[in-house]
Every structure is written in C-alpha cells, then in structure tokens.
C-alpha positions as CSV (number, residue, x, y, z in Angstrom):
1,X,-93.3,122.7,-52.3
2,X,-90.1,124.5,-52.2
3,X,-88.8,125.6,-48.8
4,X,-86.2,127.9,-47.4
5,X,-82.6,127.8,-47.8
6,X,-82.5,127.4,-44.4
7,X,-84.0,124.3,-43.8
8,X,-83.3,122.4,-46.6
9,X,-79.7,122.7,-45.0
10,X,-80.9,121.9,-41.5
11,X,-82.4,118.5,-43.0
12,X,-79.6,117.7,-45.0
13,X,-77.2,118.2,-42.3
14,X,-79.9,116.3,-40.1
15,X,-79.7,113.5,-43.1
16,X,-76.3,113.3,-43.7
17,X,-74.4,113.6,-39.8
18,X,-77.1,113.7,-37.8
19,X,-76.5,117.3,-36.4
20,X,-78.3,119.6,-35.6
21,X,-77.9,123.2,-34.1
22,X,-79.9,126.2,-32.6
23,X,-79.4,130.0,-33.4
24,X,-79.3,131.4,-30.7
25,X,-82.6,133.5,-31.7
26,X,-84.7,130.1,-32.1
27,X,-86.8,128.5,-29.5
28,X,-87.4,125.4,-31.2
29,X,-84.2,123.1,-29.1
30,X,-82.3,120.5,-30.7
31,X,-84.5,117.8,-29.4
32,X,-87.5,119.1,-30.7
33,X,-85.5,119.0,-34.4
34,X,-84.1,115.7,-34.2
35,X,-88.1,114.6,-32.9
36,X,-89.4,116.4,-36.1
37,X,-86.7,114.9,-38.2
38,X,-87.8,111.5,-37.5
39,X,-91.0,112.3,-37.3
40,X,-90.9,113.1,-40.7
41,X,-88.7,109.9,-41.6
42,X,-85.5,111.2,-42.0
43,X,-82.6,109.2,-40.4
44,X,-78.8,110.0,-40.7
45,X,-76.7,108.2,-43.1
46,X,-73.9,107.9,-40.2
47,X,-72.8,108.1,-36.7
48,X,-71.3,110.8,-35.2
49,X,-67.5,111.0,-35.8
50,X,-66.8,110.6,-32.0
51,X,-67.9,107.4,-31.5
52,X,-65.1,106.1,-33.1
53,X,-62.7,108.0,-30.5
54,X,-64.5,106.2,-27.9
55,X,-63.6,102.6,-26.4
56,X,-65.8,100.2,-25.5
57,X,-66.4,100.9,-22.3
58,X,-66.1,104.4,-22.4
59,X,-68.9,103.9,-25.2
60,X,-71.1,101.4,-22.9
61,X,-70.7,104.2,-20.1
62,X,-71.8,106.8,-22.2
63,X,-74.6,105.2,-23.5
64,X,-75.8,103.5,-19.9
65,X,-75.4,107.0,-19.0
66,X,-77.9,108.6,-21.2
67,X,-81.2,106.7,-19.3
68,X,-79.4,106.8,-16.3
69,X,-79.7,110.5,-16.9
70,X,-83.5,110.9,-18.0
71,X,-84.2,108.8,-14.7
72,X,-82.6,111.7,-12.9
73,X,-84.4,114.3,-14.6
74,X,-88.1,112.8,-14.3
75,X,-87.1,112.1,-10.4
76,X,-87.0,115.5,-9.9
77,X,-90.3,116.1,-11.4
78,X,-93.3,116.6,-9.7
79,X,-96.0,113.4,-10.3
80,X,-98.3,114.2,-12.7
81,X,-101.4,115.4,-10.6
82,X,-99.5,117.6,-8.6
83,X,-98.3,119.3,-11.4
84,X,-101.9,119.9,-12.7
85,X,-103.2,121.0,-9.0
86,X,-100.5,123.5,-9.2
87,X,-100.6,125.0,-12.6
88,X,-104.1,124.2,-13.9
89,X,-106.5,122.8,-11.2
90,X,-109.9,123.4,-12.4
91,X,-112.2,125.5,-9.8
C-alpha cells in the first residue's frame, strides 16, 4: 500500500535516529509515535547522538531519572476508582 510522503519520512527518521517530532497542528504526541513505531516493529538503527556527550554518571542519572520521574507523575494521579466515580460512575 503506498502511503504519504509524510510518513514514510516520519518512519524513516523513526528507523534511522529514533526521532520523532509533532507539528504543532497534530494531536497525536511523540509518545504515542514512538508506541506506534514499535508497535509496528520498527526499532532505530542507533542511539541518540547525545548519549555519547554524556559521562557515566551523568548517563546513570539520567536514566535512574526517567522512572524516578513516571513514579512522580502516577503519584499525583488519582487511584483508579476514584477516577471512575468522578468522571464516569454509573447511576
């Protein structure tokens, strides 16, 4: 199936960095891209580039940093029946 311009460069770029962007007129985020990406089976060829600016432990703290990060978000979340009580309790 042939497919837009477009996205045949989002995927490559996706394939070949592992970048990817959002127009500012899009709603689909990055995340949701790089989930469809691998969804799909597509993983980049290499790293990013600034990785290999990075030291060790400025690398380990980066990267201890990113769960350490998503623990702070889901924190801050309300628990699971809560959130259905307030946005779609049945009556």
């Amino acid at each position: 199936m042939d497919i837009p311009d477009t996205l045949r460069h989002r995927i490559e770029l996706f394939r070949q960095t592992g970048r990817v962007f959002k127009l500012q007129t899009e709603l689909f985020g990055e995340n949701s891209w790089i989930q469809v990406m691998m969804g799909q089976g597509l993983l980049p060829e290499q790293y990013h580039p600034i990785v290999n600016m990075m030291d060790d432990e400025e690398l380990e703290r980066f990267l201890t940093g990113i769960p350490d990060a998503a623990r702070r978000l889901v924190d801050q979340l309300p628990e699971h029946q809560r959130f259905i009580d307030h946005y779609c309790k049945a009556t």
